[in-house]
C-alpha positions as CSV (number, residue, x, y, z in Angstrom):
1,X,57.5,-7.1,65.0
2,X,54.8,-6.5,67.9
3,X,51.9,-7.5,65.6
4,X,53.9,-10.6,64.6
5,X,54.9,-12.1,67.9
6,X,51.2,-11.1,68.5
7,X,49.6,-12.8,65.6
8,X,52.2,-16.0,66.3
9,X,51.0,-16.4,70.3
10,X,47.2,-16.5,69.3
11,X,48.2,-18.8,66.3
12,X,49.7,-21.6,68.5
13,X,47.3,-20.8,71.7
14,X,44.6,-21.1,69.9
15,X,46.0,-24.3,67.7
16,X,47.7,-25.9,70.6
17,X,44.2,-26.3,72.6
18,X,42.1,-27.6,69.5
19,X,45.2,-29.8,69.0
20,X,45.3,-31.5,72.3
21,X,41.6,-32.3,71.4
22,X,42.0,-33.9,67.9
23,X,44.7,-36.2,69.8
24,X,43.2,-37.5,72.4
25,X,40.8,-38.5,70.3
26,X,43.0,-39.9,67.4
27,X,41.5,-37.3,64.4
28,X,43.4,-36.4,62.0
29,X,45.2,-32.4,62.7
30,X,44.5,-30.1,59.6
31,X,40.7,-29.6,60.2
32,X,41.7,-28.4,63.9
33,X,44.2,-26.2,62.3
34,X,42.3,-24.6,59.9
35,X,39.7,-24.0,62.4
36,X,42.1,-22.7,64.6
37,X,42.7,-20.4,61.6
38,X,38.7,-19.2,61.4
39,X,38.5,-18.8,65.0
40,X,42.5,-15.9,65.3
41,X,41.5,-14.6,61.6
42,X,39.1,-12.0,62.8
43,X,41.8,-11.0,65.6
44,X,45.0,-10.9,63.0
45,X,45.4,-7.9,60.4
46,X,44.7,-9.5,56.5
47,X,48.1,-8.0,55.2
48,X,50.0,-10.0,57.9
49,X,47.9,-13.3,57.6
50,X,49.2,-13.0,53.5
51,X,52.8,-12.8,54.5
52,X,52.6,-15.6,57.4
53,X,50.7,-17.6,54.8
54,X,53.5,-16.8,52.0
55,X,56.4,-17.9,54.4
56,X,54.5,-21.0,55.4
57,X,54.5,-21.9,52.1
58,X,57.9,-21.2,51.3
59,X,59.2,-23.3,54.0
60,X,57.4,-26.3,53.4
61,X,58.3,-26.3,49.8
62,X,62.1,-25.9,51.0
63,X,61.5,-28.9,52.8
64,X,59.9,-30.7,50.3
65,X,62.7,-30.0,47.6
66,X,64.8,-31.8,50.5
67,X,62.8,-34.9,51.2
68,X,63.0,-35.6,46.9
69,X,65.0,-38.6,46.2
70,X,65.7,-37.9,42.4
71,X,66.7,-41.8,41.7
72,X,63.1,-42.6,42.8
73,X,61.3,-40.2,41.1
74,X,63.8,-41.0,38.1
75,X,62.3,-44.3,37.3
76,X,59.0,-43.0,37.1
77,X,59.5,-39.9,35.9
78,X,57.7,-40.5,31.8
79,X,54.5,-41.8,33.5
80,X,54.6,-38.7,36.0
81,X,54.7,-36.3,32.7
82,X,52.3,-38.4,31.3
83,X,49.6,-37.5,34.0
84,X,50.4,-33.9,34.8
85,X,50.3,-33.1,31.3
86,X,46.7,-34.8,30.8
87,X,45.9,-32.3,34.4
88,X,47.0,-29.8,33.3
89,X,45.4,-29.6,29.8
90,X,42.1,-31.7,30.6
91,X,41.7,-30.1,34.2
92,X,42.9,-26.7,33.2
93,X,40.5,-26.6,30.3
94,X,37.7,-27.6,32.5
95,X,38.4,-25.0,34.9
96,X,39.1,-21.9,32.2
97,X,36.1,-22.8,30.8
98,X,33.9,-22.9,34.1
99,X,35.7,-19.7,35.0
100,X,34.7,-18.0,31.6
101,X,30.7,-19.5,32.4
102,X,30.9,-18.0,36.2
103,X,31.4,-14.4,34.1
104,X,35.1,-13.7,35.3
105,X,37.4,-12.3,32.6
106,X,40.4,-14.4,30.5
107,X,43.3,-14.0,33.1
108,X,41.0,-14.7,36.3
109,X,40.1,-18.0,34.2
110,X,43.4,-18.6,34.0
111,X,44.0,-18.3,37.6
112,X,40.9,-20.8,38.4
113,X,42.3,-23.6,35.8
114,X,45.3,-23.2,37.8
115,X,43.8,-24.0,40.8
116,X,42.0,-26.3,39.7
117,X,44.4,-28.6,37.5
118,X,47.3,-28.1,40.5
119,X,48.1,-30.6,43.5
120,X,49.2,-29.8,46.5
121,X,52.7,-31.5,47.5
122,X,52.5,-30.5,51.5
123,X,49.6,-32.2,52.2
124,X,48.9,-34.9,48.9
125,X,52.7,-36.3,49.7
126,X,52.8,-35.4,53.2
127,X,50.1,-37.7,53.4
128,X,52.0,-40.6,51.7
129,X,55.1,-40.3,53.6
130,X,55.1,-43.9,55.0
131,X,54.1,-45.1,51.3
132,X,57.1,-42.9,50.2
133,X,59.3,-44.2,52.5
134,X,58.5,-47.8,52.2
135,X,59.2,-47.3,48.1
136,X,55.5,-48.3,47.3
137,X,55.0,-47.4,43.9
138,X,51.6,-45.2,44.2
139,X,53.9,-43.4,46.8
140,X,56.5,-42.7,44.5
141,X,54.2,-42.4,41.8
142,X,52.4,-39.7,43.3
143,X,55.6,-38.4,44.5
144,X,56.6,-37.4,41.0
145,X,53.5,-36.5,39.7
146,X,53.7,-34.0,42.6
147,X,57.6,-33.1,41.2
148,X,56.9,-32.9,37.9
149,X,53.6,-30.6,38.3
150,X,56.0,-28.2,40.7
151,X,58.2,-27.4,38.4
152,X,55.1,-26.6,35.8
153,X,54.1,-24.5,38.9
154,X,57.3,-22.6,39.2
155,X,57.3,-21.3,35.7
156,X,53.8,-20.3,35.9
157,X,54.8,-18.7,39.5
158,X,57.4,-16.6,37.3
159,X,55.2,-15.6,35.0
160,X,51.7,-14.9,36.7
161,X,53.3,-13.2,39.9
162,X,54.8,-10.2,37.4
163,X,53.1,-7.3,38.1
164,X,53.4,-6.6,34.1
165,X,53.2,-8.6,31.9
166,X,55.0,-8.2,29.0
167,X,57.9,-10.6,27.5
168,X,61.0,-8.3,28.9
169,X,59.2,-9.5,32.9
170,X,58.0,-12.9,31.9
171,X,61.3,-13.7,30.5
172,X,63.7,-12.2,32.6
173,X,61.7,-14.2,35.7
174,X,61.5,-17.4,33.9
175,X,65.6,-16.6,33.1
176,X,66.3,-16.0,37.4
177,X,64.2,-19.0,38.4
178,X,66.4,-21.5,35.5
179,X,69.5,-19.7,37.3
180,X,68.8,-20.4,40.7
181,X,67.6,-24.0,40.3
182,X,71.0,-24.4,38.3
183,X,72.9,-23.4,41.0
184,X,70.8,-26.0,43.7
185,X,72.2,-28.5,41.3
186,X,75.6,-27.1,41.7
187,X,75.5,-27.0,45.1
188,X,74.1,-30.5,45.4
189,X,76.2,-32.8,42.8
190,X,79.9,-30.6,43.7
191,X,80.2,-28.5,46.7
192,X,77.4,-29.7,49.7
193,X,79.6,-33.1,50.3
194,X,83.1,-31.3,50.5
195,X,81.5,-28.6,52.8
196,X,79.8,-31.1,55.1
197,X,83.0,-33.1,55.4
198,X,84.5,-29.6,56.9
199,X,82.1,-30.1,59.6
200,X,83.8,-33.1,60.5
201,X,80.4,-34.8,60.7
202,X,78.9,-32.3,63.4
203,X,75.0,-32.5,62.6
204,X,74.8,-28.6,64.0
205,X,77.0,-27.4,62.0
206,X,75.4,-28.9,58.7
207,X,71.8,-27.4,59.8
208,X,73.3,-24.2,60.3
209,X,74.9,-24.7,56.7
210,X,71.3,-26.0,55.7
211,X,69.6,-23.1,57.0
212,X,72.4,-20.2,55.7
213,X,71.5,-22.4,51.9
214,X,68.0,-21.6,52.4
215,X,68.2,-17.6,53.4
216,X,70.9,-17.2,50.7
217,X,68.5,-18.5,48.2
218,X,65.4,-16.7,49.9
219,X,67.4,-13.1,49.3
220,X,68.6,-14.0,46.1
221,X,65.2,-14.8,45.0
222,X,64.1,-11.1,46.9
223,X,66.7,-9.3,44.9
224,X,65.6,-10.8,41.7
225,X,62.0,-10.0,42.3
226,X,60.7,-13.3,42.0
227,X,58.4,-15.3,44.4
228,X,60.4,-16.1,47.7
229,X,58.6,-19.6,47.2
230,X,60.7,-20.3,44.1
231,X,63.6,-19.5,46.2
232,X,62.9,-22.1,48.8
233,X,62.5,-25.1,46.3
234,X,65.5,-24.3,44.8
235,X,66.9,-24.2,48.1
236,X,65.5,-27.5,49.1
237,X,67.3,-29.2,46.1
238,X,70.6,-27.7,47.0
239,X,70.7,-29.9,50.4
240,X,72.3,-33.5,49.9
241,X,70.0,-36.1,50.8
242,X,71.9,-38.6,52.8
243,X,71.0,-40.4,55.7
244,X,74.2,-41.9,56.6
245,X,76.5,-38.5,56.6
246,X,73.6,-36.1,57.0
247,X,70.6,-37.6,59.3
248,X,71.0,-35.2,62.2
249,X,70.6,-32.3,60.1
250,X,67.4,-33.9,58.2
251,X,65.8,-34.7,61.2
252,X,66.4,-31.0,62.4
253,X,65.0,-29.8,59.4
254,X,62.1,-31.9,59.5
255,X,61.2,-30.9,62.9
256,X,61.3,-27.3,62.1
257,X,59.2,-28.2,59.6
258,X,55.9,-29.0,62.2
259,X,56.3,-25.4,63.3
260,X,56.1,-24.0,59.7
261,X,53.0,-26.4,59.3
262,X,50.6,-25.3,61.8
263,X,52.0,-21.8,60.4
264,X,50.4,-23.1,57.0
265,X,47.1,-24.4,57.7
266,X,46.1,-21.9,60.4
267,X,46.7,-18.9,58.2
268,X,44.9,-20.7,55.4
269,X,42.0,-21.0,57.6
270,X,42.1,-17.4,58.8
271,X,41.9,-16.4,55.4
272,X,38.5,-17.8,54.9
273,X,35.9,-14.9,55.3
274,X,32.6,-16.4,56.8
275,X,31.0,-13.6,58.0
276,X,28.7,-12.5,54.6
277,X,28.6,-15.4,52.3
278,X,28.3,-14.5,48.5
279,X,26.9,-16.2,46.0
280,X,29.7,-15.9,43.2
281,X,32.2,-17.1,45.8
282,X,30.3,-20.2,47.1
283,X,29.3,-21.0,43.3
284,X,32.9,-20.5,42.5
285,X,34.2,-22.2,45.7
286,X,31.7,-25.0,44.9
287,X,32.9,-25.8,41.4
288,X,36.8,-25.9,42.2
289,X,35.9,-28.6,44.8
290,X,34.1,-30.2,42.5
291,X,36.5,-30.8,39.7
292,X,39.5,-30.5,42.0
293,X,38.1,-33.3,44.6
294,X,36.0,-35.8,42.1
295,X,36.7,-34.8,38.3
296,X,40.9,-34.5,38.6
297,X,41.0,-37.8,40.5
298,X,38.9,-39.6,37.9
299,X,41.2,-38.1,35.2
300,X,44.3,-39.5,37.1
301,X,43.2,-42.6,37.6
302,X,41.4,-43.4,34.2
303,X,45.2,-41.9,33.0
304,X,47.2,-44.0,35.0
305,X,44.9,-47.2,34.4
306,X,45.7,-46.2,30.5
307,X,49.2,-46.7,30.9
308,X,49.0,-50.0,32.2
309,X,48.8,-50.1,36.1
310,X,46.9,-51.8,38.5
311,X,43.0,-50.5,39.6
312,X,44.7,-50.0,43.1
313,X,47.8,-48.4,41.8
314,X,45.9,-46.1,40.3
315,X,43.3,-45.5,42.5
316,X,45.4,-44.4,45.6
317,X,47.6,-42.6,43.5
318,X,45.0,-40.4,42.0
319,X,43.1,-39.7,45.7
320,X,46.3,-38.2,46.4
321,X,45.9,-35.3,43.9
322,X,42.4,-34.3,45.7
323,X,43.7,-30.5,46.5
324,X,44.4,-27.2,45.3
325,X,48.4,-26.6,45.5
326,X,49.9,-24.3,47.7
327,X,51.6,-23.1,44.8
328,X,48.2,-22.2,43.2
329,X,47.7,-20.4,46.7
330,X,50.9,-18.3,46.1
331,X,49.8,-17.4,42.5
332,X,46.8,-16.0,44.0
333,X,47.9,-13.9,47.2
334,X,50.8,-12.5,44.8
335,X,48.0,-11.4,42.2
336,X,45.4,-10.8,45.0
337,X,48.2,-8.0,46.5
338,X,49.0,-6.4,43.1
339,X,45.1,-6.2,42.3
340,X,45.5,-8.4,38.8
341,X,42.9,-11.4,40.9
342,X,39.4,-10.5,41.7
343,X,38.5,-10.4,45.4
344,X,35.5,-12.9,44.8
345,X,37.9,-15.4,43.0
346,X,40.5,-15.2,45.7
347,X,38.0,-16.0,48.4
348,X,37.0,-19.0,46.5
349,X,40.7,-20.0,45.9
350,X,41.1,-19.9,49.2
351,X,37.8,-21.3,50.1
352,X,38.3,-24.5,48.1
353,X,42.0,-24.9,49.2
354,X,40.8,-25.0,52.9
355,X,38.1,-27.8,52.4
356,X,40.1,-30.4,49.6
357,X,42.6,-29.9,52.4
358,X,40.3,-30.8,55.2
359,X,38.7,-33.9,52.4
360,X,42.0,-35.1,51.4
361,X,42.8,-36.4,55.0
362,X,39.9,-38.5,55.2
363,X,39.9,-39.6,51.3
364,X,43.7,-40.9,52.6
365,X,42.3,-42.7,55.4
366,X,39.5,-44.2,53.7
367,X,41.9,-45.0,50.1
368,X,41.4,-48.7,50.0
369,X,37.5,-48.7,50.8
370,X,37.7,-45.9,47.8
371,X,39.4,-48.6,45.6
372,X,37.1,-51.5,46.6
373,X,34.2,-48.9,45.1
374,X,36.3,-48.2,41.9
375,X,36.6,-51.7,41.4
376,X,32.4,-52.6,41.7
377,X,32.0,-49.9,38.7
378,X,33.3,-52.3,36.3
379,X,37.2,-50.5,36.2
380,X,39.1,-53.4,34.7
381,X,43.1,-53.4,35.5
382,X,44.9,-54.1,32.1
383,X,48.0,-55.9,34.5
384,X,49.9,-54.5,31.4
385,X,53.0,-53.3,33.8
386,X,52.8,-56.2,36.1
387,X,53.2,-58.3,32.7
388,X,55.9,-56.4,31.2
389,X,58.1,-56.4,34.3
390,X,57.7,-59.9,35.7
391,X,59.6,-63.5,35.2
392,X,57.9,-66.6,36.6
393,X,59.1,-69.9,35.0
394,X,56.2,-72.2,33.8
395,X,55.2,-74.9,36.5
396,X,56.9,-73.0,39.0
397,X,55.3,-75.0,42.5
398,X,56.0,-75.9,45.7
399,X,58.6,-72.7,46.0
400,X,58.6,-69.9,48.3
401,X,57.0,-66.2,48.4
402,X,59.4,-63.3,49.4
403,X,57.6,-60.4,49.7
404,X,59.8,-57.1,49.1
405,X,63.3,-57.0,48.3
406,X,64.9,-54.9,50.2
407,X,68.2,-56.5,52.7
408,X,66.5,-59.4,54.8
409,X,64.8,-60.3,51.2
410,X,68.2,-60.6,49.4
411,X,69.7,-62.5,52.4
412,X,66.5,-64.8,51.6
413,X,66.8,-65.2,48.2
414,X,70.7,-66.1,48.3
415,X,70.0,-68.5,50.6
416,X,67.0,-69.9,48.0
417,X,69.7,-70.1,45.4
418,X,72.5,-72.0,47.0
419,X,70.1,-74.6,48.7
420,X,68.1,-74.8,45.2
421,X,64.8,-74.1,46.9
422,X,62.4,-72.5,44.1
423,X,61.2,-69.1,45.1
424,X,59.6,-65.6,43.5
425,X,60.2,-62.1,44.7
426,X,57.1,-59.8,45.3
427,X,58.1,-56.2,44.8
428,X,57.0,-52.6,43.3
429,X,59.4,-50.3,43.9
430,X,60.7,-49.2,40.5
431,X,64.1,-48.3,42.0
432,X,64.2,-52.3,42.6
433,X,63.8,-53.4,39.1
434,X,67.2,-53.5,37.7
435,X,68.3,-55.4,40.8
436,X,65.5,-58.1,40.4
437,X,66.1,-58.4,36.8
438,X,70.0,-59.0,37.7
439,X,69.9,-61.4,40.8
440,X,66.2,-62.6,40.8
441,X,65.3,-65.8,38.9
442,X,61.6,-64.8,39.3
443,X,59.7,-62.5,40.6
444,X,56.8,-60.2,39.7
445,X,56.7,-56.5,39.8
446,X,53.3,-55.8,41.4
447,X,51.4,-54.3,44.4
448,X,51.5,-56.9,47.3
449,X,47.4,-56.1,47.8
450,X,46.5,-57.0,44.5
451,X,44.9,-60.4,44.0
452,X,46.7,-60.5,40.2
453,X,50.4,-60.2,41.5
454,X,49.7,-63.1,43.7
455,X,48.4,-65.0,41.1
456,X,51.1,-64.3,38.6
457,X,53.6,-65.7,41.8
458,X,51.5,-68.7,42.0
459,X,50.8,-68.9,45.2
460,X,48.3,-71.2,45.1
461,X,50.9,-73.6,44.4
462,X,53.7,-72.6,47.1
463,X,54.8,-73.9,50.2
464,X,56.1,-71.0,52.1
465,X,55.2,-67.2,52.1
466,X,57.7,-64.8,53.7
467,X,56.6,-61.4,54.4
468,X,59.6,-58.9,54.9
469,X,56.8,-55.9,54.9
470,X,55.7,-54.5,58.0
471,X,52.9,-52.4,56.8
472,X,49.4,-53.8,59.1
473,X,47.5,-54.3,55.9
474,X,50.2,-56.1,53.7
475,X,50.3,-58.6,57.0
476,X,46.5,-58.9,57.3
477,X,45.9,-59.5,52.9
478,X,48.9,-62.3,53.5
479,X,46.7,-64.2,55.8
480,X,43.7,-63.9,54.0
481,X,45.7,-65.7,50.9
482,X,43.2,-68.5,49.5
483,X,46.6,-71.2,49.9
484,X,47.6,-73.9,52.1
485,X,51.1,-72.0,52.0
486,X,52.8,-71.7,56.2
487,X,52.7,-67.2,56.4
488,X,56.3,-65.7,57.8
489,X,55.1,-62.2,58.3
490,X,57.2,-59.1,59.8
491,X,55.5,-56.8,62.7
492,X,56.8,-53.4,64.3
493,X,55.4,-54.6,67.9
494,X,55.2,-57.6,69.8
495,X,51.7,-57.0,70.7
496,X,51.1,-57.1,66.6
497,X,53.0,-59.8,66.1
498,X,50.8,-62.1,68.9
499,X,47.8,-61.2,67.3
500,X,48.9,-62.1,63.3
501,X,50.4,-65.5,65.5
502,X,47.0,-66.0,66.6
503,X,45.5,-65.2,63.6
504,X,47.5,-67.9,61.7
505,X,50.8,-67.1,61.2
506,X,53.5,-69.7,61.4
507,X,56.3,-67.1,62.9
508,X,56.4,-62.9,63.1
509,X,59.5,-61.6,63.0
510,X,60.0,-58.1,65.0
511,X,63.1,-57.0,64.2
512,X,63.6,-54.6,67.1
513,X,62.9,-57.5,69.6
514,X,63.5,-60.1,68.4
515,X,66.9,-59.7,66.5
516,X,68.5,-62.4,68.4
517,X,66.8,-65.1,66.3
518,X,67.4,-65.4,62.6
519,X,64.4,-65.6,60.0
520,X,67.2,-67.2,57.8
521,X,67.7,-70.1,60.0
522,X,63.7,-70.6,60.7
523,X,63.0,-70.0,57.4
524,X,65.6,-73.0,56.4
525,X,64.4,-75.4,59.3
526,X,60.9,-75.1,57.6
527,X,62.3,-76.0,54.3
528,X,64.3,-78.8,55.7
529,X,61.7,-80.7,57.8
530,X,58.1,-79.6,57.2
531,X,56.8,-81.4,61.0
532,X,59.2,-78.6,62.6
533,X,56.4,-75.7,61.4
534,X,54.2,-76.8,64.0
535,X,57.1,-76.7,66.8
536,X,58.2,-73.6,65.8
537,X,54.9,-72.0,66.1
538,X,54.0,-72.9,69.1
539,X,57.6,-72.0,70.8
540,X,57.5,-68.8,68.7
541,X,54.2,-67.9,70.4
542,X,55.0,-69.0,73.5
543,X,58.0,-66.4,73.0
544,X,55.8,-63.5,72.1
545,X,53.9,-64.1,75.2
546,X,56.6,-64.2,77.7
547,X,57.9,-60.9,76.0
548,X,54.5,-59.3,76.6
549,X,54.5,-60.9,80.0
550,X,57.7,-58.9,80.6
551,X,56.6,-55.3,79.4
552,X,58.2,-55.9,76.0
553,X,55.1,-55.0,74.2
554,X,54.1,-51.3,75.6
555,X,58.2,-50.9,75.5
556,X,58.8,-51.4,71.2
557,X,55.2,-49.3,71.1
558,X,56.9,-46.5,73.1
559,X,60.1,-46.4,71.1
560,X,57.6,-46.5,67.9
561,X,56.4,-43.2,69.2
């Protein structure tokens, strides 16, 4: 226990001070916590770094299994299966066969295609968790690409981390993991909403509930003699996902989570030995980057553009599958430990893991400047989806642009309907569809930063474009529209919404300052009288101003943070 509380202080010493650095000046935190990891490794025993690194892992994937919203990942579920099966048999090929070429033997091969055709869900989606939450299809797209390929990586999990294998092990793992993920569906669909109703809606009750599921599951998984990982997922699935009984105890978990985070990446990094460089690791190392960072992501998106979906779609989807999976990571320390994974292919594993981590970060950052290079290369989007799942009406003109469709947007478009003013919805979440199809008398199913969905909504031809997005980059493409349209856009801070005023805006709504006024009413004065646009402007800036002038601005930035 000593050695532990030991290992833990240097872990967040360490990681705290390089921390501080990386946010003052604004860089992103998992190259500072894997070097954090290199700089405590030679000060932490190896046997203990495995098991921090193996409970790291098994939390985060708890929390993961939490975060999943199965109706999302539902509706996109055949195009997710699409893609990981294409990884897993083009990329897994690849990597067997470049793992037979570097001279290991058949089941070290195996473990390489495995890292190699794997993605990792902890840092690919935790790096699209704004995407996620604001339903933008490459977020949920990638989401369930990330699902679907964890479950592939459970099974192999149950079979690869037997220390024999022979059918009686592979079969009675494969038969404990189906168990316990049937039970996490037991627990979620029948008894987790009777039980937190119990708690009479206290949020410390359910967390304690939350974190009693996740031991429960963690020694069942112990007794079984399967990976403790497997356990946690399972786990993750059994919690009900709903923010209006059950926020307290999903912000509690997701604040744990941080803790369990740093825990990740540091050990990762500590596991990297840099002291004598060899030359079959760095070859090895070298050629898992490779295929994992460049050839995978090409696959994805050529897969993705294949089955219909925009260049951008596709692109930022398949930059979120740069990295090898933590599960990939388990596979090896659980055959590192039991000797069945060479000792040179481990170091690459790891290696690789610890750099496509560190790339991924920036390849996120840097997503749409990657797209705006895919697109000089001659990629072509078929707009086969946008197509399929769109209704404009011929000669549609002078009507209005909603953007999203979420409740402002249907407020909007009721209000379209009973005064007979033409519009179209702009909207890509797939759990919208159905709804749009129902209530909408156009719209187009389409990203919002793609030149064809504004083309297939005309806009050339409207009068109005309303914005109910508050994503910086949606706001900025809306003003760079080639139209003579007036631009409502939406805006988290005052000091965001002066500058898109500025920039041309007719009107920003900030909905946590500016709720008082009603984009409805504005957005029916414009229609009514087209000489009030310039009056509302200008008293709409003037507004913004008097806010900032007040302390408004730093004060919506501060509750942001």
């Amino acid at each position: 226990m000593s050695e532990l509380l030991t290992a833990l202080a240097l872990i967040f010493v360490v990681a705290g001070a390089l921390l501080i650095v990386a946010n003052h000046f604004s860089l992103p935190t998992v190259p500072f916590l894997l070097l954090a990891g290199l700089l405590a490794g030679p000060f932490i025993d190896p046997a203990l770094l495995l098991e921090l690194a193996q409970w790291g892992i098994a939390f985060l994937v708890f929390v993961f299994g939490v975060e999943l919203d199965m109706r999302s990942i539902g509706t996109l579920v055949r195009e997710a299966e699409v893609v990981a099966g294409v990884q897993l048999v083009v990329v897994g090929a690849l990597g067997f066969a470049v793992g037979i070429a570097l001279g290991f033997d058949e089941l070290n091969a195996l473990y390489l295609s495995i890292a190699a055709a794997l993605s990792s869900t902890i840092v690919g989606a935790g790096l699209l968790q704004e995407e996620i939450r604001e339903n933008l299809v490459y977020g949920r797209l990638a989401q369930s690409i990330h699902f679907v390929q964890d479950l592939v990586a459970i099974v192999l999990v149950l079979m690869l981390s037997a220390e024999v294998f022979t059918t009686d092990a592979i079969s009675a793992g494969i038969g404990y993991g189906v168990v316990l993920l049937a039970v996490a569906y037991v627990i979620n669909a029948h008894l987790f909403t009777p039980v937190s109703r119990l708690a009479d809606g206290s949020q410390e009750l359910l967390m304690i509930g939350a974190i009693s599921i996740l031991i429960a599951f963690l020694a069942a998984a112990e007794l079984a003699g399967i990976s403790i990982v497997v356990g946690a997922f399972a786990a993750g699935l059994a919690i009900e996902r709903d923010f209006t009984r059950n926020l307290g105890m999903l912000n509690g978990i997701e604040s744990i989570k941080d803790f369990f985070v740093a825990v990740f990446f540091v050990t990762i990094g500590a596991l990297v030995l840099i002291e004598t460089p060899d030359l079959t690791v760095l070859a090895t190392a070298g050629m898992l980057i490779l295929i994992t960072a460049l050839v995978k992501p090409a696959i994805t998106l050529v897969t993705i553009l294949w089955q219909g979906y925009e260049a951008r779609t596709a692109t930022l989807t398949s930059v979120s599958l740069d990295q090898v999976s933590e599960f990939a990571l388990i596979i090896a320390i659980e055959a590192f430990i039991v000797g069945l994974m060479a000792p040179e292919l481990f170091q690459a594993v790891i290696l690789a893991a610890a750099v496509t981590m560190v790339t991924a970060s920036y390849t996120r950052r840097n997503d749409d400047r990657i797209y705006r290079l895919v697109s000089r290369t001659g990629f072509r989007s078929p707009h086969v989806k946008t197509d399929e799942r769109s209704r404009v009406e011929e000669g549609l003109s002078d009507h209005v642009v909603i953007v999203g469709y979420g409740r402002q947007a249907r407020r909007l478009v009721e209000t379209a309907e009973t005064r007979s003013v033409p519009y179209v919805v702009i909207e890509n979440d797939p759990g919208m569809l159905s709804p749009l199809q129902r209530n909408c008398r156009n719209f187009v199913f389409g990203d919002a930063m793609t030149e064809y969905t504004w083309e297939k909504a005309r806009v050339e031809r409207a009068s109005l474009v309303v914005s109910t997005a508050s994503q910086p980059r949606i706001s900025e493409h809306v003003l760079s529209l080639e139209t003579d349209a007036d631009v409502i856009l939406r805006a988290r801070s005052i000091r965001e919404a002066s500058g898109l005023v500025e920039r041309g805006a007719l009107y920003v709504n900030v909905p946590d300052l500016l709720a008082a006024d009603s984009l409805i009413e504005h957005v029916e004065e414009v229609a009514a009288d087209p000489a009030a646009r310039d009056r509302l402007r200008e008293r709409h800036l003037d507004e913004l101003r008097e806010f900032e002038r007040m302390g408004f601005a730093s004060m919506s930035e501060e509750i942001k943070r």
